[in-house]
SEBAVO-769449 format. One line per field, with one value per residue (C-alpha): y, z, x; residue number from 1. Coordinates in pm, 1 decimal, m for minus. Layout:
N
y = [Y; ...]
z = [Z; ...]
x = [X; ...]
resi = [NUM; ...]
This chain:
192
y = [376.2; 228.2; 328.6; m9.8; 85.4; m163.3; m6.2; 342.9; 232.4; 82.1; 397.3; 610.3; 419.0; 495.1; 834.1; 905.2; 790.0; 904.8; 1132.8; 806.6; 658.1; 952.1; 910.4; 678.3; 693.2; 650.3; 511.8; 472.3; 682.7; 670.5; 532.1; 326.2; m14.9; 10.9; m365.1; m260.5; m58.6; m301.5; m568.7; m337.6; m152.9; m509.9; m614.1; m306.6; m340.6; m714.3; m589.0; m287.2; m477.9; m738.2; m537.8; m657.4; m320.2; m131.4; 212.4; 492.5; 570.0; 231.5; 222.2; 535.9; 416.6; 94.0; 278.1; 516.4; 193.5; 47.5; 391.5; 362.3; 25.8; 103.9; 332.6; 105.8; m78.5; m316.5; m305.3; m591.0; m282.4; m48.1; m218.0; m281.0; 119.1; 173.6; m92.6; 58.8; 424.1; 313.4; 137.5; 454.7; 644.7; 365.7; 413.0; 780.5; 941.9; 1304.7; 1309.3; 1477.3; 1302.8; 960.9; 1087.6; 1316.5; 1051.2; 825.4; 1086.8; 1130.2; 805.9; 759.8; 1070.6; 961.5; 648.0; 755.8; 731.3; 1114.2; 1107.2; 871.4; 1169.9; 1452.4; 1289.0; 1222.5; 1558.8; 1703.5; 1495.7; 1622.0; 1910.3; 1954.3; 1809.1; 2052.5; 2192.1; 2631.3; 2549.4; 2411.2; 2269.8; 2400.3; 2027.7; 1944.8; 2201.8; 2154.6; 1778.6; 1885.3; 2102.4; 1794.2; 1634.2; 1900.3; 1934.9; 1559.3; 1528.0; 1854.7; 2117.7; 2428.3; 2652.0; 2430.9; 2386.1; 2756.7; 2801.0; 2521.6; 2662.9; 3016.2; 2898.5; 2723.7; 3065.8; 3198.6; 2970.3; 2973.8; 3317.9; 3134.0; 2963.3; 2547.3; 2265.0; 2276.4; 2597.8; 2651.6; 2348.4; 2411.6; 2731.1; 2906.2; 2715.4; 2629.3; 2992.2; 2986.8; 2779.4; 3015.3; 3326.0; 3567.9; 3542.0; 3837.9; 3891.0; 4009.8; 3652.6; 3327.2; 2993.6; 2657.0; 2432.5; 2235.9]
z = [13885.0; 14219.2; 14575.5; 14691.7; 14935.9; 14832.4; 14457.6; 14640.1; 14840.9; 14450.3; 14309.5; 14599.8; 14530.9; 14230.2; 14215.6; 14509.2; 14371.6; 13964.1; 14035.4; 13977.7; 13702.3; 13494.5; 13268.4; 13153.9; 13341.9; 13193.3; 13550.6; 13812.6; 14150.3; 14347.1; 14744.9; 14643.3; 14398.5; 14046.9; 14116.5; 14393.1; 14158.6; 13892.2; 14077.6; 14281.1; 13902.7; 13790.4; 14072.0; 14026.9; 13656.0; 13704.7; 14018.8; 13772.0; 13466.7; 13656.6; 13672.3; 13467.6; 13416.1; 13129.5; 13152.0; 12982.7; 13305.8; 13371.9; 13007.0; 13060.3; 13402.3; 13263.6; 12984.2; 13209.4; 13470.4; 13128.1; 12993.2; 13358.0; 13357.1; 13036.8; 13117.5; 13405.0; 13100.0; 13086.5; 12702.0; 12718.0; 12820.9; 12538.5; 12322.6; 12640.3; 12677.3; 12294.7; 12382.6; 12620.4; 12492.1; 12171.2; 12439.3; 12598.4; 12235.3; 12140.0; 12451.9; 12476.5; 12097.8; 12195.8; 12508.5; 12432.8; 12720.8; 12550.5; 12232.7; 12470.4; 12660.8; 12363.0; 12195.9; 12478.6; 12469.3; 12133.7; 12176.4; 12418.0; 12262.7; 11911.8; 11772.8; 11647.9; 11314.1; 11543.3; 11875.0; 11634.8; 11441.7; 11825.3; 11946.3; 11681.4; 11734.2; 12126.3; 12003.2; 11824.8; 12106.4; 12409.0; 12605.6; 12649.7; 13020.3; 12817.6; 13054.7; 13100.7; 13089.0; 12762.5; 12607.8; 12796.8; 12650.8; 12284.6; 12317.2; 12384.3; 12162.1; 11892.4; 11990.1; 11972.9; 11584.4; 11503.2; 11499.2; 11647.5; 11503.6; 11702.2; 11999.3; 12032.7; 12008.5; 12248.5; 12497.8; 12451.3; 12530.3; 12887.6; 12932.8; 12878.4; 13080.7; 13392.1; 13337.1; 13371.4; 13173.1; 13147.0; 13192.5; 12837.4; 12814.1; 13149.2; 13033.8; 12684.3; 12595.0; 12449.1; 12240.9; 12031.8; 12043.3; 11873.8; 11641.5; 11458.0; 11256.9; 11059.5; 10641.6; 10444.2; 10162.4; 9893.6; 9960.1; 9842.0; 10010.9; 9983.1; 10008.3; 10243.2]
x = [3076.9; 2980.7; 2953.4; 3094.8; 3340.1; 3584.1; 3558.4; 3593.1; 3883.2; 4065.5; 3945.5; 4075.1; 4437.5; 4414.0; 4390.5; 4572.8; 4946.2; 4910.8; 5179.7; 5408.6; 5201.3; 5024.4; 5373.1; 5670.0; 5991.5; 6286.2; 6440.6; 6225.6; 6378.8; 6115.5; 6088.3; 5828.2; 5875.8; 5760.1; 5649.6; 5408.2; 5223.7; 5203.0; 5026.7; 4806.0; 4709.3; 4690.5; 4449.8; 4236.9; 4205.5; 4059.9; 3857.1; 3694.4; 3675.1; 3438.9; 3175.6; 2889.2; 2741.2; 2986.4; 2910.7; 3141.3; 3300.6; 3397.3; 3533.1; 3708.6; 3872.7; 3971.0; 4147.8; 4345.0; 4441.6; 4569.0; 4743.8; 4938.8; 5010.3; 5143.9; 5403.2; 5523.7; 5636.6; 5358.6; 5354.9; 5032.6; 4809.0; 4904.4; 4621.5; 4400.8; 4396.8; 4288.2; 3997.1; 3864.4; 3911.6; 3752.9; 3469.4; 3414.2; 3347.0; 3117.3; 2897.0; 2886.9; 3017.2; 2933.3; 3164.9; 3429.7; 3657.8; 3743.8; 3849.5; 4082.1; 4143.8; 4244.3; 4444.9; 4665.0; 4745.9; 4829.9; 5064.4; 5284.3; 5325.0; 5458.9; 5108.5; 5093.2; 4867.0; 4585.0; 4705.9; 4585.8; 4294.1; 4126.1; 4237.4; 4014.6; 3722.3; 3744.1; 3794.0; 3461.0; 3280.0; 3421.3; 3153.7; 3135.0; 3342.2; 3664.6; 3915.2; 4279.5; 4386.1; 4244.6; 4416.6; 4750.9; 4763.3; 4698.2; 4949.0; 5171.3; 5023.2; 5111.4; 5423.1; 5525.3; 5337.4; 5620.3; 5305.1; 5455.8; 5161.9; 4883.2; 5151.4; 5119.1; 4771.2; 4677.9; 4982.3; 4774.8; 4423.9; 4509.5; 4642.8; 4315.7; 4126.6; 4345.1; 4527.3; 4874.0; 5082.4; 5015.0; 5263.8; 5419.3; 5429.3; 5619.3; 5896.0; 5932.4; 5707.5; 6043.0; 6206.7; 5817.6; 5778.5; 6133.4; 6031.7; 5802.8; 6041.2; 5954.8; 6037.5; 6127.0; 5883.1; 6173.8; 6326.5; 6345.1; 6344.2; 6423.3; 6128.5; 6341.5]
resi = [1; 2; 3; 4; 5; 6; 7; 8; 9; 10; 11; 12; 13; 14; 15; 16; 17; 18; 19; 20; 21; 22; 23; 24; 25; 26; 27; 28; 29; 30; 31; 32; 33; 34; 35; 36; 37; 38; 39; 40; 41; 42; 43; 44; 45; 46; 47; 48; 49; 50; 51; 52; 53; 54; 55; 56; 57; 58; 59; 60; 61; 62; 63; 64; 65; 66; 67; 68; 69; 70; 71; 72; 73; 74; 75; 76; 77; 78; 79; 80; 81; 82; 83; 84; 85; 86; 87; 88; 89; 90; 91; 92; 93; 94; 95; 96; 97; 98; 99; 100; 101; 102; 103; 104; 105; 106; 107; 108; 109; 110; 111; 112; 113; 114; 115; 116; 117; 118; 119; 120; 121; 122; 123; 124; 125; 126; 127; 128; 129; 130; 131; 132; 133; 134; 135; 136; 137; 138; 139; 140; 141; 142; 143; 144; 145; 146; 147; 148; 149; 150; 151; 152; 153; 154; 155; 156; 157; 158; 159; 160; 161; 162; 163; 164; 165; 166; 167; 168; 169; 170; 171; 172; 173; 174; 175; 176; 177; 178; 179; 180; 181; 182; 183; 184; 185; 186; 187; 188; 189; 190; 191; 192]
């Protein structure tokens, strides 16, 4: 986006604590203050979103400052997020990464028909070199819109791509696998 050191350095922040942003917490135990983040998030967003020159990066790192502002509760950047997303897809609507991007979004915030719909459009768009990640957060994805059959199959291709089992898989891999039984054929069943 820019090699402006004081972008870097926001950037740099950025990146360096997700590990207390990259999700919603129910209650917040960590050393730091929720509050700190909030307004340094807050500054960055208004120091990035500044720039005159909108490029689909920029787009996509607005969107992810307002996904984690988001789940630090700041509800005002829910729509923000989508904005920029949707930005980001405008600009650049063979990149596979903002419809990922987008869809992740809308699945951890009880958005799972939009989750899926921009899961598939990534989808289509992945280059040969798939990443493990992408295929780690549809399987959350499909596992929050009640799709045990995709859950599976998105849980088995990051084990293809990194040989190991993902993030979902290693939490809750079981119990989707459980999901799926075996019908006799000689039997009848209840639609329900």
């Amino acid at each position: 986006i820019s090699s402006d050191s004081r972008l870097v350095s926001a950037f740099n922040y950025i990146k360096d604590n997700l590990q207390y942003y990259d999700h919603w917490t129910n209650e917040w135990t960590y050393e730091k203050p929720k509050e700190e983040f909030i307004i340094k998030l807050t500054e960055n967003y208004k120091t990035f979103s500044s720039l005159t020159n909108k490029t689909e990066e920029l787009y996509l790192l607005l969107g992810d400052i307002s996904n984690y502002l988001y789940n630090l509760n700041d509800t005002a950047y829910y729509t923000l997020a989508i904005d920029n997303y949707s930005a980001a897809i405008k600009s650049s609507p063979k990149d596979f990464r903002a419809y990922w991007f987008l869809g992740s979004h809308y699945a951890v915030s009880n958005g799972p028909v939009e989750a899926i719909d921009n899961f598939l459009k990534a989808q289509e768009l992945l280059p040969a070199e798939q990443p493990a990640d992408f295929w780690n957060d549809y399987a959350w994805a499909t596992l929050f819109a009640n799709m045990p059959s995709h859950c599976i199959f998105a849980m088995d291709k990051v084990k293809s791509i990194t040989g190991k089992p993902g993030s979902l898989e290693t939490q809750v891999g079981a119990t989707i696998h459980k999901r799926i039984v075996e019908v006799d054929k000689d039997s009848s069943y209840s639609k329900k």
